[in-house]
Backbone as CSV, one residue per row, in Angstrom:
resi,resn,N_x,N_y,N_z,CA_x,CA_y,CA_z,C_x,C_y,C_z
1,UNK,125.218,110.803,63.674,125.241,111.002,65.129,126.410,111.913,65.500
2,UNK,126.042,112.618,66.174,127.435,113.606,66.612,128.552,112.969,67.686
3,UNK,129.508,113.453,67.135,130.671,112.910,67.762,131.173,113.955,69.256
4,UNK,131.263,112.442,70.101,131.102,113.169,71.525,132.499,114.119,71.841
5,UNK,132.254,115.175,72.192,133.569,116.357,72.485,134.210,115.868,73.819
6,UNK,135.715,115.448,73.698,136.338,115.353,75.235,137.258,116.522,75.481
7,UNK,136.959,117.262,76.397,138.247,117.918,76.482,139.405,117.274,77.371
8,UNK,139.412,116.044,77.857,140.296,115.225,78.365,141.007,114.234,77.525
9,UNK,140.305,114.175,76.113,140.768,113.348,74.909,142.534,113.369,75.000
10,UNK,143.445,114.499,75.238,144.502,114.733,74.913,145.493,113.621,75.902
11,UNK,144.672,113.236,77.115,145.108,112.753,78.346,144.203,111.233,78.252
12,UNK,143.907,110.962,77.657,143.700,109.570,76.944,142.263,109.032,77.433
13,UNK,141.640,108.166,77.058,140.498,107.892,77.311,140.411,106.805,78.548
14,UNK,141.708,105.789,78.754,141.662,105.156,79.940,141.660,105.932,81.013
15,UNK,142.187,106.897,81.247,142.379,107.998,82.355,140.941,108.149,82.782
16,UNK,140.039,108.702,81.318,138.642,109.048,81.694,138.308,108.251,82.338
17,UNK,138.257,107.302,81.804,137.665,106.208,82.277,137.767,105.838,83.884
18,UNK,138.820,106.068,84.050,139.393,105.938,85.746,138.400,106.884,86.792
19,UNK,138.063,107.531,85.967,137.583,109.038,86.905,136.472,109.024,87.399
20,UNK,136.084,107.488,86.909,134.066,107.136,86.921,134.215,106.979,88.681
21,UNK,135.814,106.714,89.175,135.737,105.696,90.147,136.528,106.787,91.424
22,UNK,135.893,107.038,92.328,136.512,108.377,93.628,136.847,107.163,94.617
23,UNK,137.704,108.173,95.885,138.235,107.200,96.512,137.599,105.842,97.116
24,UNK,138.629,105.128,97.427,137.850,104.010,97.708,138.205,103.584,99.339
25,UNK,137.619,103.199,100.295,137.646,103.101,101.525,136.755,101.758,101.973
26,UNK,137.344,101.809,103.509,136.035,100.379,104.068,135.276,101.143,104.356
27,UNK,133.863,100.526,104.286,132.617,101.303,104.638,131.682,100.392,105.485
28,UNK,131.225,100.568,106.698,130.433,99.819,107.756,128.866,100.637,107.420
29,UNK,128.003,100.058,107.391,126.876,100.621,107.799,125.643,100.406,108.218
30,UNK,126.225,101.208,109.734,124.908,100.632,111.142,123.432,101.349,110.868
31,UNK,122.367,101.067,111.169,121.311,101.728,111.243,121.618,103.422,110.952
32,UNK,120.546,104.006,110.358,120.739,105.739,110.239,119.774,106.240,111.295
33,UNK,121.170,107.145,111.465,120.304,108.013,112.920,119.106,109.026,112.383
34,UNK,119.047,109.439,111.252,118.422,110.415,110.923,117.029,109.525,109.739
35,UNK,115.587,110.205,109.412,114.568,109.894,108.746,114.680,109.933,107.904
36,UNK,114.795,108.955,106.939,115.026,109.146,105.128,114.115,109.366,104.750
37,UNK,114.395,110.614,103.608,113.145,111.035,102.980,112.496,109.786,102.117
38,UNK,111.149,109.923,101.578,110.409,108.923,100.878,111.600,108.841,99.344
39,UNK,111.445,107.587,99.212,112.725,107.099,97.960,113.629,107.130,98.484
40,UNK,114.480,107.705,99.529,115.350,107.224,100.095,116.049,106.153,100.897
41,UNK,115.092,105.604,101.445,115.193,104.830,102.716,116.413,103.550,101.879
42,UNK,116.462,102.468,103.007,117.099,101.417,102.681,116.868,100.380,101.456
43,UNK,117.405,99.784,100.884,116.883,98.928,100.071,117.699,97.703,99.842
44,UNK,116.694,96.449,100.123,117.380,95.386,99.803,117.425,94.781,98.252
45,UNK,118.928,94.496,97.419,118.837,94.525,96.391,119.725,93.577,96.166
46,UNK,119.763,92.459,95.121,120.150,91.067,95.378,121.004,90.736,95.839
47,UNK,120.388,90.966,97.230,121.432,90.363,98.044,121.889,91.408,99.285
48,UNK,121.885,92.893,98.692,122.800,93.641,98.842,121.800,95.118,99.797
49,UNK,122.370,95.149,100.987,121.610,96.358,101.864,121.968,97.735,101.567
50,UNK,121.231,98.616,100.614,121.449,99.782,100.070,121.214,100.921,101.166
51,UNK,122.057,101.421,101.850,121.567,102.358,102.845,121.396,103.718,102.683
52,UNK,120.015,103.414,103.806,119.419,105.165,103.843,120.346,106.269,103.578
53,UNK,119.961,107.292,102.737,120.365,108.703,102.067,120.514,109.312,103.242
54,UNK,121.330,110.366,103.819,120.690,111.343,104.460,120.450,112.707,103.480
55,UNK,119.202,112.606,103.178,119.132,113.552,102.551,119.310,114.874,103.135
56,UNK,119.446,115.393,104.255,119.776,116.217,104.903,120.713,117.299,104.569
57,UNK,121.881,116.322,104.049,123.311,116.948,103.550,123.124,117.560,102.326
58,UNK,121.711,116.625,101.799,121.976,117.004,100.396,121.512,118.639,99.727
59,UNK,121.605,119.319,98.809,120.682,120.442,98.230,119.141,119.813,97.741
60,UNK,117.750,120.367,98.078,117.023,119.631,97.795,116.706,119.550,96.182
61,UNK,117.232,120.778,95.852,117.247,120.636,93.942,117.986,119.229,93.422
62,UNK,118.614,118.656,94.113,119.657,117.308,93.460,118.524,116.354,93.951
63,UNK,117.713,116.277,94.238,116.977,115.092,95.145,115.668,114.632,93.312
64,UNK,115.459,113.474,93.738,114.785,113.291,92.398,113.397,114.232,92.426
65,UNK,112.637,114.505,91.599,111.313,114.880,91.769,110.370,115.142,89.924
66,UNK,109.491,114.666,89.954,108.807,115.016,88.810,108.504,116.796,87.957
67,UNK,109.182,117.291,87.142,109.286,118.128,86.760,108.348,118.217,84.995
68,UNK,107.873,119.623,84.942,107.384,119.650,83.671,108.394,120.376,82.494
69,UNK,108.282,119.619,81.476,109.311,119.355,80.062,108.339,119.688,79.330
70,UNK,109.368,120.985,78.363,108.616,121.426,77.042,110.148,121.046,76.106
71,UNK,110.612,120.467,75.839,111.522,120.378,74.747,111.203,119.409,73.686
72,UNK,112.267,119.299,72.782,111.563,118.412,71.687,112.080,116.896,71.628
73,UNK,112.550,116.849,72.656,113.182,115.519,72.500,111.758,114.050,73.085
74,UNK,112.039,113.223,72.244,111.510,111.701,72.320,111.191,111.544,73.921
75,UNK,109.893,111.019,74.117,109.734,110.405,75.547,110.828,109.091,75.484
76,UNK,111.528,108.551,76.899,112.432,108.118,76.701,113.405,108.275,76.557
77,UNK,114.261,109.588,76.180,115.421,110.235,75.826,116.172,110.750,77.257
78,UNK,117.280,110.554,77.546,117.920,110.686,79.042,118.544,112.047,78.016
79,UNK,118.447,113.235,79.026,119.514,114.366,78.755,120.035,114.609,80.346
80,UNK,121.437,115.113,79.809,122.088,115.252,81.045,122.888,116.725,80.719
81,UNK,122.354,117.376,81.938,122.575,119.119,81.686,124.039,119.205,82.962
82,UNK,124.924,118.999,82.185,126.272,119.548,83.140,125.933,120.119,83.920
83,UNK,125.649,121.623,83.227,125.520,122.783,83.877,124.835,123.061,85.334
84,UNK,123.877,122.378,85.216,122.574,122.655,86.706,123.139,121.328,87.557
85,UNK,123.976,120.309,86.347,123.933,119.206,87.158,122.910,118.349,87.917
86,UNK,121.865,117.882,86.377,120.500,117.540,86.436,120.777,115.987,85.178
87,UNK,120.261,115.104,85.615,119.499,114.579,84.449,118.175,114.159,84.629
88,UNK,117.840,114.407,83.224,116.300,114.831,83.075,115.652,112.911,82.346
89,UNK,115.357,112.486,82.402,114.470,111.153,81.928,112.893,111.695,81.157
90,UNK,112.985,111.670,79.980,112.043,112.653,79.535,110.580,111.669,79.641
91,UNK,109.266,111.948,79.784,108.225,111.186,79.778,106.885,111.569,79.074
92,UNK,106.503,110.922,78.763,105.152,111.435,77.985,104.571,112.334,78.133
93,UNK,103.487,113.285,77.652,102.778,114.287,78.163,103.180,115.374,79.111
94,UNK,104.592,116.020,78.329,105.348,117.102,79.257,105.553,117.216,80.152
95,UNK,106.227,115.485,81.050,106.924,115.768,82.371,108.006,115.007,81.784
96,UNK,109.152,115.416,82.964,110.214,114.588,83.203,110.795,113.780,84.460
97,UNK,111.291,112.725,85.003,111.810,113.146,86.000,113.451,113.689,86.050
98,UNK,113.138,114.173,87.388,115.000,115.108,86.945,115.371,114.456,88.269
99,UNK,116.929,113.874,87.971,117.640,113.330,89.162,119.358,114.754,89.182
100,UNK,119.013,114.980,90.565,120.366,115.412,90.510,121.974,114.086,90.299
101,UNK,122.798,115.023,89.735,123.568,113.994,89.205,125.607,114.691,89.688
102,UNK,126.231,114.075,89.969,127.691,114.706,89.695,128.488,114.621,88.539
103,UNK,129.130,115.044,88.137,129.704,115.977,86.330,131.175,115.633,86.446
104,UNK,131.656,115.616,85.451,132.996,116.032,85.373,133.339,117.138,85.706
105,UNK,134.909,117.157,86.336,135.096,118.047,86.747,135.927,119.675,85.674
106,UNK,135.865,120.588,85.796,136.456,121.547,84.766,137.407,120.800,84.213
107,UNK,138.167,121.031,83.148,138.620,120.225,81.792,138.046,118.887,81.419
108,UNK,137.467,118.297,82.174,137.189,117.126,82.048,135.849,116.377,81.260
109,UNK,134.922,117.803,81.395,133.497,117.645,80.672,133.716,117.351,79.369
110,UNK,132.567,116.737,78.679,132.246,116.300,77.604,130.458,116.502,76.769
111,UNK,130.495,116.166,75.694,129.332,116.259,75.669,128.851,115.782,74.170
112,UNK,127.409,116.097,73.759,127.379,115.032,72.324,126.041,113.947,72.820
113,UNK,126.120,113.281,71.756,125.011,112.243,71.780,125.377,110.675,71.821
114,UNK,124.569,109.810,72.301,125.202,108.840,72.470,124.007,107.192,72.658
115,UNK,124.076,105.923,73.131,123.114,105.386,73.152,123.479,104.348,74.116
116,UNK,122.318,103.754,74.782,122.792,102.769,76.096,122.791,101.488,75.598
117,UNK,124.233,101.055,75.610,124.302,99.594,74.913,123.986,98.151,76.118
118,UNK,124.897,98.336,76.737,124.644,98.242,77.995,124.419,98.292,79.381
119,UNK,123.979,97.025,80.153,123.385,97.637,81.481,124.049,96.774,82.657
120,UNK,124.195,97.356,83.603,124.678,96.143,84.391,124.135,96.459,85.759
121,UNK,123.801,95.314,86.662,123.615,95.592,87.894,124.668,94.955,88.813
122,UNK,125.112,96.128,89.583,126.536,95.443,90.276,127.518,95.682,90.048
123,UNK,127.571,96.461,88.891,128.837,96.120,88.514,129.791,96.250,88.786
124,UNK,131.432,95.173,88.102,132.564,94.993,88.572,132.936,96.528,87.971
125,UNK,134.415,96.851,88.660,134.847,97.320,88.618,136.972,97.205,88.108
126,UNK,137.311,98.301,87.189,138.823,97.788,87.242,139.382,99.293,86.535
127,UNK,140.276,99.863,87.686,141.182,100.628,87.604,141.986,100.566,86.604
128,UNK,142.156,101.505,85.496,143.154,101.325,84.598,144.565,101.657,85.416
129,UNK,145.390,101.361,84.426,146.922,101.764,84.784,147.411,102.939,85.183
130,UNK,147.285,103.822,84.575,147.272,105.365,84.624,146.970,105.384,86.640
131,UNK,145.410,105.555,86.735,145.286,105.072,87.881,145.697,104.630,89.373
132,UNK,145.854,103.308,88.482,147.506,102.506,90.078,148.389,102.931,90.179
133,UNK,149.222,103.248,89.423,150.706,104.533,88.964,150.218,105.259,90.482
134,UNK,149.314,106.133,90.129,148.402,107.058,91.000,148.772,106.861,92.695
135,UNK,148.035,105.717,92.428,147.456,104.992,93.671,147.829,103.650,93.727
136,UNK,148.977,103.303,94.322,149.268,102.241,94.168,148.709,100.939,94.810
137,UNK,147.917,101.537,96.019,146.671,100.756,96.997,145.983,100.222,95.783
138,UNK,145.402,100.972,95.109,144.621,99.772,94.057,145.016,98.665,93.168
139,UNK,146.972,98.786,93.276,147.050,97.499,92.957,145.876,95.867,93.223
140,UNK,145.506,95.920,93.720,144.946,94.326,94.195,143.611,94.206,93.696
141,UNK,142.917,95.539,92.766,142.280,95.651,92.236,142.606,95.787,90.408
142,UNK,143.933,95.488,90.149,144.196,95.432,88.829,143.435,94.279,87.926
143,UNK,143.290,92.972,88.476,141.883,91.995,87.380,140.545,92.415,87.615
144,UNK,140.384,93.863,88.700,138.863,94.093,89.216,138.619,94.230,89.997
145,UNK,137.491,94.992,90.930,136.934,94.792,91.699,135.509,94.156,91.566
146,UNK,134.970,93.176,92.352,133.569,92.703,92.111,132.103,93.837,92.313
147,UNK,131.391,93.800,91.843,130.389,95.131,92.436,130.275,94.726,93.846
148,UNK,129.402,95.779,94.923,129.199,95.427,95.620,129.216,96.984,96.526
149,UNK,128.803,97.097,97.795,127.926,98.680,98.444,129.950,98.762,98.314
150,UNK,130.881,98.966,98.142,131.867,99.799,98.358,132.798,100.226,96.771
151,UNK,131.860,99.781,95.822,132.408,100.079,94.351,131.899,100.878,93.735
152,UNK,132.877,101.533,93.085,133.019,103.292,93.125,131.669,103.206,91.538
153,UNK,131.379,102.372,91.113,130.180,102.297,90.209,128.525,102.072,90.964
154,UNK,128.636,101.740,92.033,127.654,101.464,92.828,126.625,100.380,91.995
155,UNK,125.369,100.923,92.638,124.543,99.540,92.184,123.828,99.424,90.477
156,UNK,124.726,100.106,89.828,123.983,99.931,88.513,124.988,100.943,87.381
157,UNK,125.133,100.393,86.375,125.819,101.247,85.584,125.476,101.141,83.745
158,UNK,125.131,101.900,83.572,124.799,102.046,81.709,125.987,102.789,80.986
159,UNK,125.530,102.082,80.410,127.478,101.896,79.129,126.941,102.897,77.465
160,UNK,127.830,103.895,77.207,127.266,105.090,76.490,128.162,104.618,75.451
161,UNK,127.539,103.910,73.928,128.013,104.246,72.791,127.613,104.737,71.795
162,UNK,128.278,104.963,70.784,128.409,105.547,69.626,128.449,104.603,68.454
163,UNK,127.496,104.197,67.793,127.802,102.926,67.275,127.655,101.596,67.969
164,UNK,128.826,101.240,66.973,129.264,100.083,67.959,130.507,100.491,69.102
165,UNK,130.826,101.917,68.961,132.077,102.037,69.483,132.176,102.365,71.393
166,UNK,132.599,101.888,72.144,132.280,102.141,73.727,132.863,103.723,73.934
167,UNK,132.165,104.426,74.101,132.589,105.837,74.526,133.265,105.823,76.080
168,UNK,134.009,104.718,76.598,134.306,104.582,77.908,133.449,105.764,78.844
169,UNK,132.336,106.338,78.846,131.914,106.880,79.887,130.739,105.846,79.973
170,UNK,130.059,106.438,81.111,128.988,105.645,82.125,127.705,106.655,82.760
171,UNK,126.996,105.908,82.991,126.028,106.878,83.910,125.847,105.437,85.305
172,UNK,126.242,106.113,86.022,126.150,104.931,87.190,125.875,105.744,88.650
173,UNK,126.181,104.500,89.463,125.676,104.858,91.358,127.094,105.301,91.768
174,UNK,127.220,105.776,93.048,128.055,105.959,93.566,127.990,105.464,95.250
175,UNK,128.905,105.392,95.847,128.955,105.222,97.463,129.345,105.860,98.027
176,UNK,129.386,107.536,97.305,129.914,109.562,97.774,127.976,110.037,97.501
177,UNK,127.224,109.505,98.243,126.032,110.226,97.865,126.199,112.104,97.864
178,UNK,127.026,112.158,98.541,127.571,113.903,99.191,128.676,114.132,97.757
179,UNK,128.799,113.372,97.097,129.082,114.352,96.144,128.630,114.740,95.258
180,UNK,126.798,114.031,94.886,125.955,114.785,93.942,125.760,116.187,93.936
181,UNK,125.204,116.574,92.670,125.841,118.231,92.446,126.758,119.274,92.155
182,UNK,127.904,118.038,92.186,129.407,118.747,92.041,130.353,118.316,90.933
183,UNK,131.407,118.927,90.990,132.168,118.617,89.496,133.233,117.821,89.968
184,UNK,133.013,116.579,90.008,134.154,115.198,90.804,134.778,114.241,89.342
185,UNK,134.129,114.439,88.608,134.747,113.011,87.916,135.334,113.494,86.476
186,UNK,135.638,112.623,85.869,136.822,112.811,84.281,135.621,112.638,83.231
187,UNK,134.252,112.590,83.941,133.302,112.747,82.426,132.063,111.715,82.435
188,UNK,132.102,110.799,83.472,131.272,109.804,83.870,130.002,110.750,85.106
189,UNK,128.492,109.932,84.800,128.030,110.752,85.268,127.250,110.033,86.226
190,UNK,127.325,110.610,87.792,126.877,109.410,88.504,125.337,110.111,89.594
191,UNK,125.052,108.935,90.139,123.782,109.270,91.039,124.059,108.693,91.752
192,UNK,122.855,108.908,93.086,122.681,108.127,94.046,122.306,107.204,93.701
193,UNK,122.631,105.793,94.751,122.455,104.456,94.314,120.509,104.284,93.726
194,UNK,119.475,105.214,95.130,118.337,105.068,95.506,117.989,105.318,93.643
195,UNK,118.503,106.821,93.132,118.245,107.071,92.048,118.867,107.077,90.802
196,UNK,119.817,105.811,90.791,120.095,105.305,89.685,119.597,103.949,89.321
197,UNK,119.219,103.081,90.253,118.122,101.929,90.412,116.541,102.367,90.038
198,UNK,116.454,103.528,90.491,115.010,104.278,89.999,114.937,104.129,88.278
199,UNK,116.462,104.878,87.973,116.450,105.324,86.734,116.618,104.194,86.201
200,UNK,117.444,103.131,86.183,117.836,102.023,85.831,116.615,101.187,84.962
201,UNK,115.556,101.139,85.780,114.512,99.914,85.233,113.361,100.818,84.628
202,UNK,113.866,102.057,84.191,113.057,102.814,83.029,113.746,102.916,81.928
203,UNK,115.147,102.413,81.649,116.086,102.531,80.511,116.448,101.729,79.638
204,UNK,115.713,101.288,78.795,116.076,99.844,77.645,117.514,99.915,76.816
205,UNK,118.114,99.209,76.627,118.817,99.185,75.777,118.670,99.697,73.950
206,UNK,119.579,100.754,73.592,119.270,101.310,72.793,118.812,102.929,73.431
207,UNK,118.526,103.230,74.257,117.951,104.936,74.995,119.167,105.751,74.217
208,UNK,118.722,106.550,73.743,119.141,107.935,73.077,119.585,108.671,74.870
209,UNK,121.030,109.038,74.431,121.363,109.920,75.480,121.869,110.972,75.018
210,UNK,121.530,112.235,75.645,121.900,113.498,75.141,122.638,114.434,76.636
211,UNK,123.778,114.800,76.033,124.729,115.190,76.827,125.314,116.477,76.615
212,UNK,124.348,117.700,77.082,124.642,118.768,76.308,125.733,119.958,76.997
213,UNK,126.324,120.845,76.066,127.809,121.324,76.051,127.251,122.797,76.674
214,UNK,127.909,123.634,77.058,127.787,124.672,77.174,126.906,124.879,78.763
215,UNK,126.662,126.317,78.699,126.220,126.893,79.919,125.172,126.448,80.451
216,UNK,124.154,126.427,79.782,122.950,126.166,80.197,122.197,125.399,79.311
217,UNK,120.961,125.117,79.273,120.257,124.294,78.335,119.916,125.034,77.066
218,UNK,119.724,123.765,76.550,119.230,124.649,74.893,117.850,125.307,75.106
219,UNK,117.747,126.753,74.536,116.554,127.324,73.948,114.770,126.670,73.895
220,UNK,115.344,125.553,73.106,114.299,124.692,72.767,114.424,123.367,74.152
221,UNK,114.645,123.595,74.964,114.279,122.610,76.323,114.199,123.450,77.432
222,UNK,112.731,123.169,78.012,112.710,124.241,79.324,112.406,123.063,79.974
223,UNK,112.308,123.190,82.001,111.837,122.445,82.600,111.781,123.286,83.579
224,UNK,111.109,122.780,84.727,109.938,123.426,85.896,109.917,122.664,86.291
225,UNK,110.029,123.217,87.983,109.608,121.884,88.844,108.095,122.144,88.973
226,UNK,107.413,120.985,89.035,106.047,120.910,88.875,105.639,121.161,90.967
C-alpha cells in the first residue's frame, strides 16, 4: 500500500490533525429564508436538526450530482481529487457520484492510499495542544467536545488508515458549508453535513480510499457530468 505523502509531516501530525476543525462559534438556527435545493433541505438526525443549505452561495459544480466514470478503479472506491476539489464515490456501470469537498490548504495537502477503519456519527471532537497554545478559548474543550450541529466534524466522520496505523486524517461534515471548494484545512477532507450523511451510509468499513497528488487527475480516470 503506498505510503501517504504529508507535506505538513515536518510540523507534526497532531497539528494536522487540528486542522480537520475551523473556527468555532455559537450558532442559532431559525427557519431559512431562502428554497433548498432537492438534498438539501433540513434533516432530522438522531435527535439533531440539520439545517437547510443555501445552496445559493454555493458554486453549483461543488453541489452533489451523478456523474459518468471511466477509470479503473473498484465500484466502491472513494477518490478524492484535491485539485477540482471533488470526491468521486465510484459506482457500478460507469457512474459516480461526485460531492464537492474542501482540501487542505497549500503546504498542507497530502495524498496516497488509504482505508476506512472507522465510522462515526456525531462525532466528538478534541483539539490537540498545538491548537489551544493557538487558541486558548478552546481550552474547555481539552477532554472534548461532544458531536453535535456546532462541531467542527459535523454529522459524520470516517477515520483513514493504513494498516492498522490511524493516518490522523478524516473525511467528515462541517458547520462552514461556504467553505466547500476551497483550500481551508491541514489535510482533512470535509463536506456538507446533507452530503456527507449521503456519503456516509454508502461506505462500509474497509472502503479503499484514494487520495490523489498532483494537478489534476490521473490519465486513466475521466469523469463527466452526466
Amino acid at each position: 500500500m503506498s505510503t501517504i505523502t504529508r507535506r505538513v509531516f515536518a510540523m507534526g501530525l497532531p497539528f494536522a490533525l487540528g486542522a480537520c476543525a475551523p473556527r468555532l462559534m455559537a450558532r442559532r438556527y431559525p427557519p431559512p429564508r431562502f428554497r433548498a435545493q432537492e438534498g438539501y433541505g433540513p434533516i432530522e438526525d438522531e435527535g439533531w436538526l440539520v439545517p437547510a443549505v443555501n445552496t445559493g452561495t454555493i458554486d453549483p459544480a461543488f453541489l452533489r450530482q451523478e456523474v459518468a466514470y471511466s477509470g479503473r478503479e473498484a465500484p466502491g472506491t472513494i477518490i478524492v481529487d484535491p485539485a477540482s476539489r471533488h470526491l468521486f464515490y465510484v459506482q457500478a456501470e460507469g457512474r459516480a457520484t461526485r460531492y464537492g469537498v474542501g482540501v487542505g490548504r497549500e503546504g498542507f495537502g497530502w495524498s496516497g492510499v488509504a482505508n476506512v477503519r472507522r465510522k462515526s456519527e456525531w462525532p466528538d471532537w478534541t483539539p490537540p495542544p498545538q491548537m489551544i497554545r493557538r487558541q486558548p478559548e478552546l481550552e474547555e474543550f481539552a477532554d472534548g467536545m461532544p458531536g453535535g450541529l456546532d462541531n467542527p466534524l459535523g454529522a459524520r466522520a470516517m477515520y483513514l488508515y493504513q494498516g492498522s496505523r490511524d493516518t490522523l486524517y478524516r473525511i467528515h461534515g462541517t458547520n462552514e458549508p461556504e467553505t466547500i471548494g476551497t483550500r481551508v484545512s491541514s489535510g482533512c477532507i470535509r463536506l456538507i453535513n446533507q452530503d456527507v450523511i449521503h456519503l456516509y451510509d454508502r461506505v462500509r468499513i474497509g472502503t479503499k480510499v484514494v487520495v490523489r497528488g498532483g494537478a489534476s487527475p490521473s490519465e486513466d480516470d475521466v469523469y463527466s457530468s452526466l
